[in-house]
C-alpha positions as CSV (number, residue, x, y, z in Angstrom):
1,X,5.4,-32.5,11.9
2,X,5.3,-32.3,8.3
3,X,7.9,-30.6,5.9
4,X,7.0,-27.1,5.1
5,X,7.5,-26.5,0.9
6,X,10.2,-24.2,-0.3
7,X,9.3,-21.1,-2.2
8,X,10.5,-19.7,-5.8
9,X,9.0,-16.6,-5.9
10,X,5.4,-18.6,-5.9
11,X,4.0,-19.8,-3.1
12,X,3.6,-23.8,-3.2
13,X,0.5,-23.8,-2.2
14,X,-1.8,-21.7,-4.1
15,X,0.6,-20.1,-6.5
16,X,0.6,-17.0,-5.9
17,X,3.4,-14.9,-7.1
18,X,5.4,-13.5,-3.6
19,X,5.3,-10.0,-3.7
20,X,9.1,-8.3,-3.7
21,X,11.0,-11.8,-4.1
22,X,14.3,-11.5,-5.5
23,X,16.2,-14.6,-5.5
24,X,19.8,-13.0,-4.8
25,X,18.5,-11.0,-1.8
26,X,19.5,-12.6,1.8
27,X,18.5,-11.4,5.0
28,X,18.6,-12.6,8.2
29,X,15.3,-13.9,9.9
30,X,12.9,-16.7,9.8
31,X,13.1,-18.7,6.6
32,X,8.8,-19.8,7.7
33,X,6.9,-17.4,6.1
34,X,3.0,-17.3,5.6
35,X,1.6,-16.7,2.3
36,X,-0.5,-13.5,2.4
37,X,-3.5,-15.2,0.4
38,X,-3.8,-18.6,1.7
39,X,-2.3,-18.3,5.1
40,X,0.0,-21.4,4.6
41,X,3.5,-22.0,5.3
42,X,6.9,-22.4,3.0
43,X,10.1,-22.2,3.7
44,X,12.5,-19.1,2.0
45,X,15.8,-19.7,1.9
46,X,16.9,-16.3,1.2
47,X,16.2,-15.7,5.4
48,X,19.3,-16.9,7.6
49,X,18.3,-18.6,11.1
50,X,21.1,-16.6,12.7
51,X,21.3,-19.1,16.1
52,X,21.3,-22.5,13.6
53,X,23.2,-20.8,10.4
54,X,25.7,-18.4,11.7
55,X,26.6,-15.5,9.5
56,X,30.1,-14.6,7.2
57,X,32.9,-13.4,9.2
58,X,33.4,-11.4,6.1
59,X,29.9,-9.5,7.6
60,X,32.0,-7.3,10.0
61,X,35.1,-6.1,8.1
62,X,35.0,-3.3,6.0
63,X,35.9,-5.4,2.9
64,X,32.2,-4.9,1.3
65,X,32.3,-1.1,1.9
66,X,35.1,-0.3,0.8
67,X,34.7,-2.4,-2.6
68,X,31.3,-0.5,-2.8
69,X,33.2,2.6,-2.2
70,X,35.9,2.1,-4.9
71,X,33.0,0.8,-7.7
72,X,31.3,3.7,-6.8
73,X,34.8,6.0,-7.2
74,X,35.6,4.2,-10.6
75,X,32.2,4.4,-11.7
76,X,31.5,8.3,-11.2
77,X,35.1,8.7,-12.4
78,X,34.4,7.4,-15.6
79,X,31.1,8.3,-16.2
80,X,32.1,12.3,-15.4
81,X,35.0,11.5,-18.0
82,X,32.4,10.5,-20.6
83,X,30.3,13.7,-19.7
84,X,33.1,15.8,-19.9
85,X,33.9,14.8,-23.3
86,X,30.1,14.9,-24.6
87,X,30.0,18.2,-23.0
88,X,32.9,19.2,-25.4
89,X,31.9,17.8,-28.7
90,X,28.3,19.6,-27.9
91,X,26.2,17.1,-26.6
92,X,25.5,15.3,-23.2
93,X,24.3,11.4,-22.3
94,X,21.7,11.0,-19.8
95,X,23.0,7.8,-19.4
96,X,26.4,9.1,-18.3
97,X,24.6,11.3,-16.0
98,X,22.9,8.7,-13.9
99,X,25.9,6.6,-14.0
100,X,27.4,9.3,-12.4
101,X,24.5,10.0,-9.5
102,X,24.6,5.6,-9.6
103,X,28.2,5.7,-8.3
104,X,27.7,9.0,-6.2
105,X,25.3,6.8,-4.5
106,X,27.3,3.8,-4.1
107,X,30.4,5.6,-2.8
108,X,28.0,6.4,0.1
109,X,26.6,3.5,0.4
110,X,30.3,2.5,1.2
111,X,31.3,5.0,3.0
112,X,28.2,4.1,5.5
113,X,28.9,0.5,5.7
114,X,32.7,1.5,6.6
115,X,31.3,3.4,9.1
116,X,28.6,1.1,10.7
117,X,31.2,-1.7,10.8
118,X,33.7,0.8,12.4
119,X,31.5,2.5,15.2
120,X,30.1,-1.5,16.2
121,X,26.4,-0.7,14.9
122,X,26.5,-3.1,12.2
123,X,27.9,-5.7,15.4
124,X,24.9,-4.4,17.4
125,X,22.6,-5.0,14.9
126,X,23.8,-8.4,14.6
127,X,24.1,-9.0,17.7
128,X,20.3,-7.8,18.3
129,X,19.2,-10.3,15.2
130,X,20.6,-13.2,16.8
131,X,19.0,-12.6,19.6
132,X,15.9,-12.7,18.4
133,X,16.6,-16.2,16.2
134,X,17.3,-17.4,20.0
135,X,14.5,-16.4,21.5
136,X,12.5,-17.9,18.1
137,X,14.2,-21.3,18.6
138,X,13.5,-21.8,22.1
139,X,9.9,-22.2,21.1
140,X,10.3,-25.9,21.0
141,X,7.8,-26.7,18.1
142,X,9.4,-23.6,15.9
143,X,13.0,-25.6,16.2
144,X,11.6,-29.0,15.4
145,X,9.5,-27.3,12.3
146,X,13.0,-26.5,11.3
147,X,15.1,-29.5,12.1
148,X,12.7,-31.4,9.8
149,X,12.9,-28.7,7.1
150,X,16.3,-30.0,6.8
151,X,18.5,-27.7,8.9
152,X,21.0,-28.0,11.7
153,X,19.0,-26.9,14.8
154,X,21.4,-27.0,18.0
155,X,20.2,-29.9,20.5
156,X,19.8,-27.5,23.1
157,X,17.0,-26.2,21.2
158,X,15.1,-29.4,20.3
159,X,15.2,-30.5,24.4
């Protein structure tokens, strides 16, 4: 079996721009995806193999949401400050304003994560993901597809 291409945002074959690509976004998942208009594979990187790749411990502390917590706190905190004094001297940003509903969001962004990690349903989740990456690799073709894109398929999955 061949090597499948790896995308940048394009797809190799036909070129087509990838619709909602962003480079810094990971998820977990199978890195062969089709091309919606010619039907041909390539490899995205941004998608983890959970069963070959693993995950960050770091995934399953509250670390993440509670530094999104505290960006958020800082940045409402600040940008109130700045609308507090425009409000004074006459005037208001509407900048400073969606800073503030930016980090209003953010501090509950964190305060969900904290509480997914807490309660075990970002665990489940995981836990439900990998999984699925199991029950991908033991299709004995998909596993070789990706032991010759390059990555570290478990033997037990290429038998």
């Amino acid at each position: 079996m061949e090597n499948i291409p790896v995308t940048n945002g394009y797809c190799p074959h036909c070129g087509k721009k990838i619709s909602g690509y962003n480079q810094s976004s990971r998820d977990f998942g199978t890195p062969v995806r089709y091309c919606k208009h010619c039907q041909k594979p390539y490899l995205d990187t941004r998608y983890i193999e959970l069963a070959v790749e693993g995950y960050n411990p770091n995934y399953l502390t509250t670390k993440m949401g509670i530094r999104i917590l505290l960006i958020g706190i800082i940045g409402t905190v600040l940008a109130g400050g700045i609308n507090l004094l425009n409000y004074y001297n006459g005037y208001y940003s509407l900048r400073a304003v969606l800073c503030s509903v930016l980090g209003l969001i953010l501090i509950i962004i964190g305060i969900v994560d904290i509480i997914r990690v807490k309660t075990g349903l970002k665990a489940k989740s995981l836990e439900k993901k990998r999984t699925e990456s199991v029950q991908r690799l033991q299709d004995r073709a998909y596993a070789l597809t990706l032991k010759n894109c390059g990555y570290n398929v478990p033997q037990e999955y290429l038998e």
